[in-house]
NUPA-21578 format. One line per 5 residues: for each residue x, y, z of C-alpha. Coordinates in steps of 0.02 Angstrom, whole numbers, always signed. Layout:
! NUPA-21578
X/Y/Z  ...
! end
This chain:
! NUPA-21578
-14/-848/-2698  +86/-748/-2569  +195/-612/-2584  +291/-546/-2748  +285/-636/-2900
+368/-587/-3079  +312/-642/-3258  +474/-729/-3302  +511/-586/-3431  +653/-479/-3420
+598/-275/-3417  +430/-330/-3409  +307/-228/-3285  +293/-315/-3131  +121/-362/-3069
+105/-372/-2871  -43/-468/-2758  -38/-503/-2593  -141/-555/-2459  -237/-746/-2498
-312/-799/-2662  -426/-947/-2689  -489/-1019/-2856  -414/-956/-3024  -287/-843/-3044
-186/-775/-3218  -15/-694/-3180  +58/-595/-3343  +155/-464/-3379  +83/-328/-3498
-89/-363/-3555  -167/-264/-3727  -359/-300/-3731  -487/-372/-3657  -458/-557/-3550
-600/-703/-3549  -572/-829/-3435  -670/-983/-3489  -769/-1082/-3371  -934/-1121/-3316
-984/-961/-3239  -893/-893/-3056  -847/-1035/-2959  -945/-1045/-2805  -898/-1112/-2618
-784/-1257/-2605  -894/-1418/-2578  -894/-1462/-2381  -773/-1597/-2342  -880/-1764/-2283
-710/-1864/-2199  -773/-1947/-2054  -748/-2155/-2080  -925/-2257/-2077  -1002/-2278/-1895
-1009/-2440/-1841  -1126/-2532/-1715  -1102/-2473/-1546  -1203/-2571/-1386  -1208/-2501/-1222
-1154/-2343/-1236  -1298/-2225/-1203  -1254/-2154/-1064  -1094/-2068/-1165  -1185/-2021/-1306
-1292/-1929/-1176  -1177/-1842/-1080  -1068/-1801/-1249  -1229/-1722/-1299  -1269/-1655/-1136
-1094/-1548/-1145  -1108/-1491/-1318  -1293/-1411/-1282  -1230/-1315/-1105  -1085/-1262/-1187
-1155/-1190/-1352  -1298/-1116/-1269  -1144/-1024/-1190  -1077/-973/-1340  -932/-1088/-1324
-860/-1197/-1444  -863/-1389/-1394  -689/-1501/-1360  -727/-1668/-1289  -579/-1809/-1256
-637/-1989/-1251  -506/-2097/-1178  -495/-2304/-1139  -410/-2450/-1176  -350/-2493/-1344
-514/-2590/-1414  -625/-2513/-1292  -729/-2415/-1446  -683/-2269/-1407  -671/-2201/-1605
-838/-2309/-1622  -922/-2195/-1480  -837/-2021/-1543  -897/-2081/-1745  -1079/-2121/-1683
-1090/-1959/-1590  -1032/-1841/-1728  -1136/-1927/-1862  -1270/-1883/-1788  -1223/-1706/-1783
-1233/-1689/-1967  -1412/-1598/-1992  -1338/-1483/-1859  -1164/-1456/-1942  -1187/-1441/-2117
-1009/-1358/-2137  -927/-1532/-2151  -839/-1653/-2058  -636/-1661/-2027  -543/-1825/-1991
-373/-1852/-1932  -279/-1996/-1887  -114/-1901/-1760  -44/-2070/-1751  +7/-2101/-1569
+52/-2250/-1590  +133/-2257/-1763  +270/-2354/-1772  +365/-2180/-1864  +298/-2067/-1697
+138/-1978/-1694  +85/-1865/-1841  +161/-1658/-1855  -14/-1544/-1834  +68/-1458/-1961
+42/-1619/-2073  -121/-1607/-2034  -164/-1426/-2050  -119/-1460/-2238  -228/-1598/-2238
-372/-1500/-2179  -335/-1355/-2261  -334/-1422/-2458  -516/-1505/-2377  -571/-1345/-2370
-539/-1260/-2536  -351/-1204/-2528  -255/-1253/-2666  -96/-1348/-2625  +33/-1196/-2691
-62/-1083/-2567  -43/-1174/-2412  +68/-1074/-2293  +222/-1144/-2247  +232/-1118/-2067
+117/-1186/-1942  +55/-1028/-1847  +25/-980/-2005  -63/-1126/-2046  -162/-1114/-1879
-203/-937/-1937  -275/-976/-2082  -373/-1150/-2019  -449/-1037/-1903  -510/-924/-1997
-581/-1014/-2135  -691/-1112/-1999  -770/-980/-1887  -924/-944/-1969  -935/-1139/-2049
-1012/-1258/-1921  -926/-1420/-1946  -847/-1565/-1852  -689/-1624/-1812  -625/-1786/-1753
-449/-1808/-1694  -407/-2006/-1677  -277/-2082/-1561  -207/-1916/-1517  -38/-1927/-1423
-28/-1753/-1321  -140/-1585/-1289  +12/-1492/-1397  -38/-1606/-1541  -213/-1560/-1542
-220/-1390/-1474  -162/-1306/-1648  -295/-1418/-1739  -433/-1356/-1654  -550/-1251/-1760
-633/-1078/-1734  -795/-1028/-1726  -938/-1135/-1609  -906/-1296/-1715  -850/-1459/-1612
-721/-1557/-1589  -681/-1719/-1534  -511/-1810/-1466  -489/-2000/-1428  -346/-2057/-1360
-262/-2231/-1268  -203/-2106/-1132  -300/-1970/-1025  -240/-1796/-1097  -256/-1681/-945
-165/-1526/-1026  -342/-1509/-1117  -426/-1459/-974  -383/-1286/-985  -425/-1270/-1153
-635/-1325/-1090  -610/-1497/-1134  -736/-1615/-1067  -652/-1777/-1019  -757/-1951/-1040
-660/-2119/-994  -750/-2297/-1068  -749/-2435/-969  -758/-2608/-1041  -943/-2668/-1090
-1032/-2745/-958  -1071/-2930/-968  -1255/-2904/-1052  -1210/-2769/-1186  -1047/-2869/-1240
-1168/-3025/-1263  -1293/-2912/-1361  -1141/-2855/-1447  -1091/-3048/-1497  -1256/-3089/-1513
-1244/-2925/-1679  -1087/-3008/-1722  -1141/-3174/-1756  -1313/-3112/-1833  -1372/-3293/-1820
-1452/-3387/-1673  -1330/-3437/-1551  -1312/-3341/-1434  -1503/-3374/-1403  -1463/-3562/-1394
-1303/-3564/-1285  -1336/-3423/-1166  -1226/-3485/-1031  -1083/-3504/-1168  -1100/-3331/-1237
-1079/-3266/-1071  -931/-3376/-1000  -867/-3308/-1190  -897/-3115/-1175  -823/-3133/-986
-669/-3183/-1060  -641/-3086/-1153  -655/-2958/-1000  -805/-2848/-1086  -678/-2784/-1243
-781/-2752/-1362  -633/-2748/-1490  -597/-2935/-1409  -782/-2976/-1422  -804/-2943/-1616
-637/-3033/-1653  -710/-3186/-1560  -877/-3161/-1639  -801/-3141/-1812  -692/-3310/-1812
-843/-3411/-1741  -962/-3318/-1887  -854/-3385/-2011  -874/-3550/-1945  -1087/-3546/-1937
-1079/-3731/-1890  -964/-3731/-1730  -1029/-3704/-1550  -1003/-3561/-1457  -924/-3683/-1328
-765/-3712/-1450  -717/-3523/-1420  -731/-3538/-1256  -625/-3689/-1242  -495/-3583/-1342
-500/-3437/-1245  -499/-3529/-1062  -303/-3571/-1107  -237/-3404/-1034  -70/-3410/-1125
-132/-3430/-1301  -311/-3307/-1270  -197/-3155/-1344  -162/-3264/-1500  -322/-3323/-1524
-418/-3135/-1517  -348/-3120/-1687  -412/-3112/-1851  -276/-3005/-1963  -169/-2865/-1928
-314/-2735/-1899  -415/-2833/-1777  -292/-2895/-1642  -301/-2870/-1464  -136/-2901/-1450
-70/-2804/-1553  -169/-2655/-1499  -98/-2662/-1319  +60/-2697/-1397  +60/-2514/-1467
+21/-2449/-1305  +175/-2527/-1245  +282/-2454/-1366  +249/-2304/-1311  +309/-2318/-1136
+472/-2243/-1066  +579/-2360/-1036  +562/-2383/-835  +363/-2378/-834  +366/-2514/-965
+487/-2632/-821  +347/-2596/-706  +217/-2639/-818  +297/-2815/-861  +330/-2849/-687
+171/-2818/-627  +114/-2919/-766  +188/-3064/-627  +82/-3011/-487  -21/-3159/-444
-163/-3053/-364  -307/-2943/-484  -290/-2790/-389  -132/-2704/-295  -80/-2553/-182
+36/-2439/-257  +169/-2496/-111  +161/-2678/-202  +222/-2586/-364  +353/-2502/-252
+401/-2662/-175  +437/-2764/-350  +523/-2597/-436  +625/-2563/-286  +623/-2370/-300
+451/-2255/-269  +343/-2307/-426  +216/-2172/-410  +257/-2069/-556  +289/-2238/-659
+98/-2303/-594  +48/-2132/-650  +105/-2148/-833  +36/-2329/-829  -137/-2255/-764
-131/-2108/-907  -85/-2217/-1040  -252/-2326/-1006  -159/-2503/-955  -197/-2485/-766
-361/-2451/-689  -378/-2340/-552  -465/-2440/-415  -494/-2306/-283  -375/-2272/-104
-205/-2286/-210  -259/-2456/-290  -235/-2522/-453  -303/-2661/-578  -281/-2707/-739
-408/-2777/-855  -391/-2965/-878  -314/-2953/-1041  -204/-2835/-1023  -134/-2918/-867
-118/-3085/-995  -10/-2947/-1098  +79/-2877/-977  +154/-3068/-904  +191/-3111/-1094
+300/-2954/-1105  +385/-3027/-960  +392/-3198/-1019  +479/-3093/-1185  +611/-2969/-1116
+655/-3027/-940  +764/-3173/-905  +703/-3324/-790  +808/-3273/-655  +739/-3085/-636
+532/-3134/-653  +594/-3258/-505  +657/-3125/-419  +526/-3014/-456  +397/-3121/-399
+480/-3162/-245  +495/-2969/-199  +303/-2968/-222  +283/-3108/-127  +404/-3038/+11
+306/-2890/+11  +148/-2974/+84  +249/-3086/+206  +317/-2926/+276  +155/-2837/+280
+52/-2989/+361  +196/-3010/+486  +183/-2832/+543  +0/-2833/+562  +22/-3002/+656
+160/-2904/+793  +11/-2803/+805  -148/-2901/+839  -85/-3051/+930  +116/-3032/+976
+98/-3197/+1060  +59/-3287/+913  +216/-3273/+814  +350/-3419/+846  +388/-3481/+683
+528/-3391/+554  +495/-3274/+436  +607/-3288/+280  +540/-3127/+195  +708/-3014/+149
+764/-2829/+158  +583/-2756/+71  +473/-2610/+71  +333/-2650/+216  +153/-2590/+165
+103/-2472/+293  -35/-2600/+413  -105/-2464/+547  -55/-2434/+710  -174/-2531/+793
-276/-2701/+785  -430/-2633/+703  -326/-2571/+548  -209/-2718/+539  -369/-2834/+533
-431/-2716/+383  -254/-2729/+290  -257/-2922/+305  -444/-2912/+243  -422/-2789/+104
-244/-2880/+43  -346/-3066/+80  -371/-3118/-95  -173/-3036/-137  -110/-3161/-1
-222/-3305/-22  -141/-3277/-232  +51/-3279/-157  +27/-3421/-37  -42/-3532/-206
+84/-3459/-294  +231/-3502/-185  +276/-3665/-199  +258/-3680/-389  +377/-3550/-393
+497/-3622/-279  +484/-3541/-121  +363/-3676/-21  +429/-3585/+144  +323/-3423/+94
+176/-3532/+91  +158/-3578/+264  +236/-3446/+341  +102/-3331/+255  -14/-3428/+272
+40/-3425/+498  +57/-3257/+482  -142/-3217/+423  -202/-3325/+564  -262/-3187/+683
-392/-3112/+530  -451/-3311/+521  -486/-3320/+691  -567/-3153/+715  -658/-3114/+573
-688/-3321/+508  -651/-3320/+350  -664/-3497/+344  -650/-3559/+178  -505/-3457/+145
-422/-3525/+299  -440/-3700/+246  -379/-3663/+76  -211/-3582/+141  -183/-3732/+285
-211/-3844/+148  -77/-3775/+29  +26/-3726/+189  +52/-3888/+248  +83/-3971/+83
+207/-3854/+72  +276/-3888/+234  +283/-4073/+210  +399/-4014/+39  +503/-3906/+147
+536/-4069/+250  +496/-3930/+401  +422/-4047/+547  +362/-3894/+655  +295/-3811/+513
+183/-3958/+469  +101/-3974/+648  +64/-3784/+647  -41/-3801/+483  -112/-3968/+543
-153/-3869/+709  -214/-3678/+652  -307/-3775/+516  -396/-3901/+618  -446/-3765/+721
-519/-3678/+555  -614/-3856/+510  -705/-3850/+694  -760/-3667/+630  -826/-3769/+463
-924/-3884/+584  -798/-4019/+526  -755/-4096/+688  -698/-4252/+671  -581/-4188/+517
-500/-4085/+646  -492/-4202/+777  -406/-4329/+646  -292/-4188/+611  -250/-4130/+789
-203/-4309/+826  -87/-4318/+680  -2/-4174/+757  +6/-4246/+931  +95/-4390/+852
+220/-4292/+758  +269/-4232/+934  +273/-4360/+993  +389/-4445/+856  +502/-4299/+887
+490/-4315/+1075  +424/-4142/+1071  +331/-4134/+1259  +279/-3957/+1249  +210/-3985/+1070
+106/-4139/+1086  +38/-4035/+1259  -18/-3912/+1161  -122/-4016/+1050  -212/-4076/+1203
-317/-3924/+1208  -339/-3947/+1015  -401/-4120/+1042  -514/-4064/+1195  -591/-3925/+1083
-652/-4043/+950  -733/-4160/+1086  -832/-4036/+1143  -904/-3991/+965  -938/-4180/+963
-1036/-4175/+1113  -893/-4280/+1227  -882/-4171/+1369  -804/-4283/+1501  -686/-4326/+1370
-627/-4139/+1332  -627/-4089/+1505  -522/-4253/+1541  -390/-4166/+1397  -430/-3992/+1462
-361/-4052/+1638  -216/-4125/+1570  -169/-3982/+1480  -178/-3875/+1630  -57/-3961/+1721
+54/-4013/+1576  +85/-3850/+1490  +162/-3765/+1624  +271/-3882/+1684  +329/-3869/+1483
+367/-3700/+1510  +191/-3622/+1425  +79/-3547/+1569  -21/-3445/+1419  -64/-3615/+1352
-116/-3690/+1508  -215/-3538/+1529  -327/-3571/+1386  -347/-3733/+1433  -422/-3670/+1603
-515/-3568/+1463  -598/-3696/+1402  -610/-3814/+1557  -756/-3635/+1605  -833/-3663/+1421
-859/-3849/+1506  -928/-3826/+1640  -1061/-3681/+1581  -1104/-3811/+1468  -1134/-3951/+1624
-1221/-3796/+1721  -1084/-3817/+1839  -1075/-3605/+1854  -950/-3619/+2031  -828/-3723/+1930
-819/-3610/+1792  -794/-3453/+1878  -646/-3546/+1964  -575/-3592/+1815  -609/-3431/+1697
-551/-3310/+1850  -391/-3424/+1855  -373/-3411/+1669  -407/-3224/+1662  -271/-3170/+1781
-152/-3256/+1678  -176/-3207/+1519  -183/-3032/+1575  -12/-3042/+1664  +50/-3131/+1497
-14/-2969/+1402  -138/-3084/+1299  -268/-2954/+1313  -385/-3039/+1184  -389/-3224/+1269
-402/-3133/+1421  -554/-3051/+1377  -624/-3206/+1334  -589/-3294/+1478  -685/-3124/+1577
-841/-3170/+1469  -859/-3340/+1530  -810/-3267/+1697  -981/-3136/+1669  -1076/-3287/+1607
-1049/-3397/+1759  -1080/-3248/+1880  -1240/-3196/+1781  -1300/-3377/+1810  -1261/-3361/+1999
-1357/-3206/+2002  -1223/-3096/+2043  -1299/-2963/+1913  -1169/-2814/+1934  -999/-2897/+1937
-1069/-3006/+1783  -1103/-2844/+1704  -940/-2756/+1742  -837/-2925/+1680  -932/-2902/+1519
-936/-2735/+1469  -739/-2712/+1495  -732/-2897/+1383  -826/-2817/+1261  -734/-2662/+1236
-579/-2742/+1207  -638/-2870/+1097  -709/-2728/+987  -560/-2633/+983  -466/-2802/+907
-594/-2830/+791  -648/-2995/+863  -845/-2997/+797  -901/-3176/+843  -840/-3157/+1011
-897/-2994/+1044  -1070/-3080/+982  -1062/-3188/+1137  -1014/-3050/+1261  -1169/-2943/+1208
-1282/-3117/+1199  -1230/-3106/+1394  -1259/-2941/+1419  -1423/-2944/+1315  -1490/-3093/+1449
-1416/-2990/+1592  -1533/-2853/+1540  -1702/-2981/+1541  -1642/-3029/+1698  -1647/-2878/+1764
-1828/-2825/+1697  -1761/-2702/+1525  -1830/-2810/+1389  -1788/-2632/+1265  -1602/-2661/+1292
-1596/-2855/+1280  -1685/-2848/+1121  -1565/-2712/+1053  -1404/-2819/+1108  -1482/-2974/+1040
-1493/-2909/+887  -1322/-2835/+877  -1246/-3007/+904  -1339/-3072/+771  -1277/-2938/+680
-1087/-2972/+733  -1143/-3161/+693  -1185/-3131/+513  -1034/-3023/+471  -917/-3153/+516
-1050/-3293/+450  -1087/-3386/+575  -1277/-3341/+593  -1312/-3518/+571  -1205/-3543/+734
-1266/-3603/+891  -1245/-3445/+982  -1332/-3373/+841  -1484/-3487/+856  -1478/-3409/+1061
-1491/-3255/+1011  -1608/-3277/+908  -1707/-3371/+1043  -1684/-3219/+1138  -1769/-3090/+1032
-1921/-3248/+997  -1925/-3247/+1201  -1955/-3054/+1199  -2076/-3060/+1083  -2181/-3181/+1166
-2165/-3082/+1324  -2211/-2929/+1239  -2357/-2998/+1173  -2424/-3112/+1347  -2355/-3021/+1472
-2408/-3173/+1586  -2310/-3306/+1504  -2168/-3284/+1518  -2061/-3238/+1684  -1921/-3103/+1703
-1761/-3199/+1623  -1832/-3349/+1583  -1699/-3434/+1474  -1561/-3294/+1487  -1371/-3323/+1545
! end
């Protein structure tokens, strides 16, 4: 009781008590004797309250438990109490880590253990602390009438009743540090939050923050393996995995899939998988009843979303790629979408993948496109996606301007949208097309089911320069494959030869030369359909390439030739350049090194005047080559050291490779077997970053070092330069 209380009697004597009284308590107004109160003797301590729910079977989460523990023993021996936050996706296990933890406090905390659900994502708003504080307080002994009404009183009194108990608390699915702050107990007792979002304000109050991850593939199959408690997993390995892996290491996701196939002891594990590998129905079928549904979960993290970071989240739900740049979230929201990524990131639906990137988990991204599917009309995921899609065309076409402005003469239908930011040079542009790769190999798939087949192969043209420097060959087929069937759709006739041409190009780079021959010759007679002169010239250097990877070599110097004298007269002296390019290749290859100095000098001078600074320096290292080879040591060497450092500063690897396999046989030449075998080996190096190690210039170098070796070891068998140039 609080405060002043009367007996009810009129003119009685008043009795007064203040202050905080717990157990039994007579008020009266004028007592005559002596007073008994029966019982069983003085009532003792109020039992400890023992709320925490049942653990339940955790996998895989040692680590946590260990640095959970870890944190409570540094900061008691401080003489602190302990406030941990675990944070995660909905159906991560975070209140399974947090229970297994505390229970195995108890011999420790014998004071009792607190549990509160606050309710973030209640559908009637998270719980009042002052809700709460009554909770806790009538678990501690205080009658109900002598609760305080107010909550710093409440806090007062919480306090104080816990700072010489040592108990626990748990605080589940809190929404906010001012929630939990006023429910934190006194005294070196410890306390621990969970929560779907990361609750920073904690921090100051000595919180130590711990963020789960989904299980990895091995625990979540232990974990199904628990589930199931019989033998299948043992027998279907391979299942169980493909299984756990989709359901993207949830454990929450893992125990509803376990649970429907354990009530079905006689069904394969394979059946579940079939299930799940239909992405639009996986959210429906990782459910068992309202408690254990994945979808549901994430749909309470939704709720709680303001209003604009809850657009983003649907329409990144469309993005066809796994991981994006926060300018990609920009790009589809129209407007800076920092502070809206931020709330996503904080509110556990987006990962943070490191240098402003983001992911989501599998099914969350499955969640995230149904919510779009739900609330936004055909017309605006259309545009949505196209604004994504834009985003990348703009971005590749930019780095493109960059690394090879000569390239670019096809259209570029991308509209008026944000531009990622590439670099300012080639190096950087080549590492944005390489980091964004799988984002733009996912639009240029995506394109023409969508209804844009333009993007496809103009994307797809615009990425060319990382194919041919860094040879990323499969992924170049791939995207000339889709980009010209898109082209054909498009009815675009120019746009069709370019795929057939760029991609037979990439087919000579899969050893698949007579592919790429039939498709070069295709192209020649779409030209020639169209009476297009300059374009079926063109594809006489095309055609003369793939002879030479077939071993014809009168043959592609017989197109070489042609092209030389054609292209100009087209109007195209950077063509006919190349193909006085590759007329040297020829002739190094007949050991004709005069010839090919003529023709690579030729070919040098006008590249450089047509500011093609990369096929120029290619042309100067089959210039070096043919000097090296007629022993004119020093102008070979200054031809390919000034190749070489351009080529590096564009990022071209394989052909860098070949300038220091020169360089590396100009060195036995000259006697400096040290330096040849340390430029040997960086080739091979450059070779097996852009795999081509099993390449034939590889297989040289290679040669080269083998040639050393020998040398090294019979110093008389082997003569200075034997086998180099």
């Amino acid at each position: 009781m609080r405060g002043h209380e009367s007996s009810g009697h009129s003119g009685s004597v008043g009795n007064e008590l203040s202050g905080t009284v717990h157990g039994a308590t007579v008020q009266t107004g004028v007592v005559y004797g002596g007073i008994r109160i029966g019982g069983d003797g003085a009532a003792g301590p109020p039992r400890a309250p023992w709320q925490l729910p049942p653990s339940v079977r955790i996998t895989d989460r040692t680590a946590e438990q260990k640095a959970l523990e870890g944190h409570r023993l540094h900061v008691e021996r401080d003489g602190h109490s302990t406030l941990v936050a675990v944070s995660g996706l909905g159906g991560v296990g975070k209140t399974a880590v947090a229970l297994a933890w505390l229970h195995s406090l108890r011999p420790r905390f014998p004071g009792g253990q607190l549990y509160a659900d606050l309710g973030a994502q209640a559908s009637g708003g998270p719980t009042s602390p002052g809700e709460v504080l009554g909770r806790f307080l009538r678990a501690l002994g205080v009658p109900a009438g002598q609760v305080p009404v107010g909550l710093a009183e409440r806090t007062a009194l919480y306090r104080s009743l816990t700072v010489d108990r040592r108990l626990v608390v748990l605080l589940d699915d809190a929404a906010t540090a001012a929630q939990v702050r006023p429910l934190l107990p006194g005294g070196r007792n410890v306390t621990a939050v969970t929560s779907r979002r990361r609750i920073p304000g904690l921090t100051v109050d000595g919180c130590f923050a711990l963020h789960l991850e989904p299980l990895t593939a091995e625990a979540a199959v232990e974990l199904l393996a628990a589930t199931l408690a019989d033998d299948r997993v043992a027998a279907q390995p391979e299942e169980a995995r493909t299984l756990v892996e989709l359901c993207a290491g949830l454990p929450l996701a893992v125990r509803v899939a376990g649970a429907r196939l354990a009530a079905r002891p006689r069904r394969r594990i394979h059946s579940m998988v079939r299930a799940l590998s239909e992405e639009h129905a996986r959210l429906e079928v990782l459910a068992i009843d309202g408690d254990h549904n994945v979808g549901a979960a994430l749909d309470l993290s939704y709720q709680g979303l303001p209003p604009k970071a809850a657009r983003l989240y649907r329409l990144l739900g469309l993005h066809p790629g796994r991981e994006f740049a926060g300018a990609a979230a920009s790009a589809v929201l129209m407007e800076d979408a920092d502070e809206q990524l931020d709330t996503l990131h904080d509110a556990n639906l987006l990962v943070d993948a490191g240098d402003e990137r983001y992911r989501f988990h599998d099914l969350v991204r499955l969640h995230a496109a149904a919510k779009a599917e739900e609330e936004e009309s055909p017309q605006e995921r259309a545009a949505a996606l196209r604004r994504i899609a834009d985003h990348y065309l703009a971005g590749a076409t930019r780095a493109e301007e960059i690394i090879d402005p000569q390239h670019r003469t096809m259209r570029r239908d991308h509209g008026d949208v944000l531009t990622p930011d590439v670099g300012d040079d080639a190096e950087g542009a080549l590492d944005w097309l390489e980091r964004e790769l799988p984002n733009l190999m996912a639009v240029v798939r995506s394109a023409r089911p969508a209804g844009f087949p333009d993007l496809a192969w103009q994307l797809t043209d615009a990425v060319w320069p990382l194919f041919l420097r860094r040879k990323f060959y499969e992924e170049w087929r791939a995207a000339h494959q889709e980009g010209l069937v898109a082209a054909r759709e498009s009815g675009d006739r120019a746009a069709e030869c370019r795929m057939l041409t760029s991609g037979g190009v990439g087919e000579l780079g899969l050893g698949e030369h007579e592919r790429a021959l039939e498709m070069f010759e295709r192209a020649a007679g779409l030209f020639e359909a169209d009476g297009d002169a300059l374009g079926r010239a063109r594809t006489l250097n095309y055609r003369g390439l793939a002879l030479q990877r077939l071993g014809r070599l009168h043959g592609a110097a017989e197109l070489y030739a042609r092209a030389a004298a054609e292209l100009p007269r087209c109007g195209d002296r950077r063509a006919g350049a190349l193909a006085r390019l590759n007329l040297a290749d020829v002739a190094l290859a007949r050991e004709v090194p005069e010839e090919a100095a003529g023709h690579a000098g030729t070919a040098y001078t006008t590249l450089r005047d047509e500011g093609d600074s990369y096929n120029a320096a290619r042309a100067a290292v089959l210039l070096g080559r043919a000097l090296l080879a007629r022993g004119q040591l020093d102008e070979a060497e200054d031809r390919l050291r000034g190749a070489l450092e351009v080529l590096r500063g564009v990022g071209a690897g394989y052909e860098a490779a070949r300038a220091l396999a020169a360089l590396a046989g100009l060195a036995e030449r000259r006697g400096q077997p040290e330096l040849a075998r340390e430029r040997y080996e960086e080739a091979l190096a450059l070779h097996s970053a852009v795999g081509r190690r099993e390449s034939s210039e590889a297989r040289a170098a290679e040669a080269g070092l083998r040639r050393l070796a020998h040398a090294e070891n019979d110093p008389k068998g082997a003569e200075p330069g034997e086998g180099a140039g």
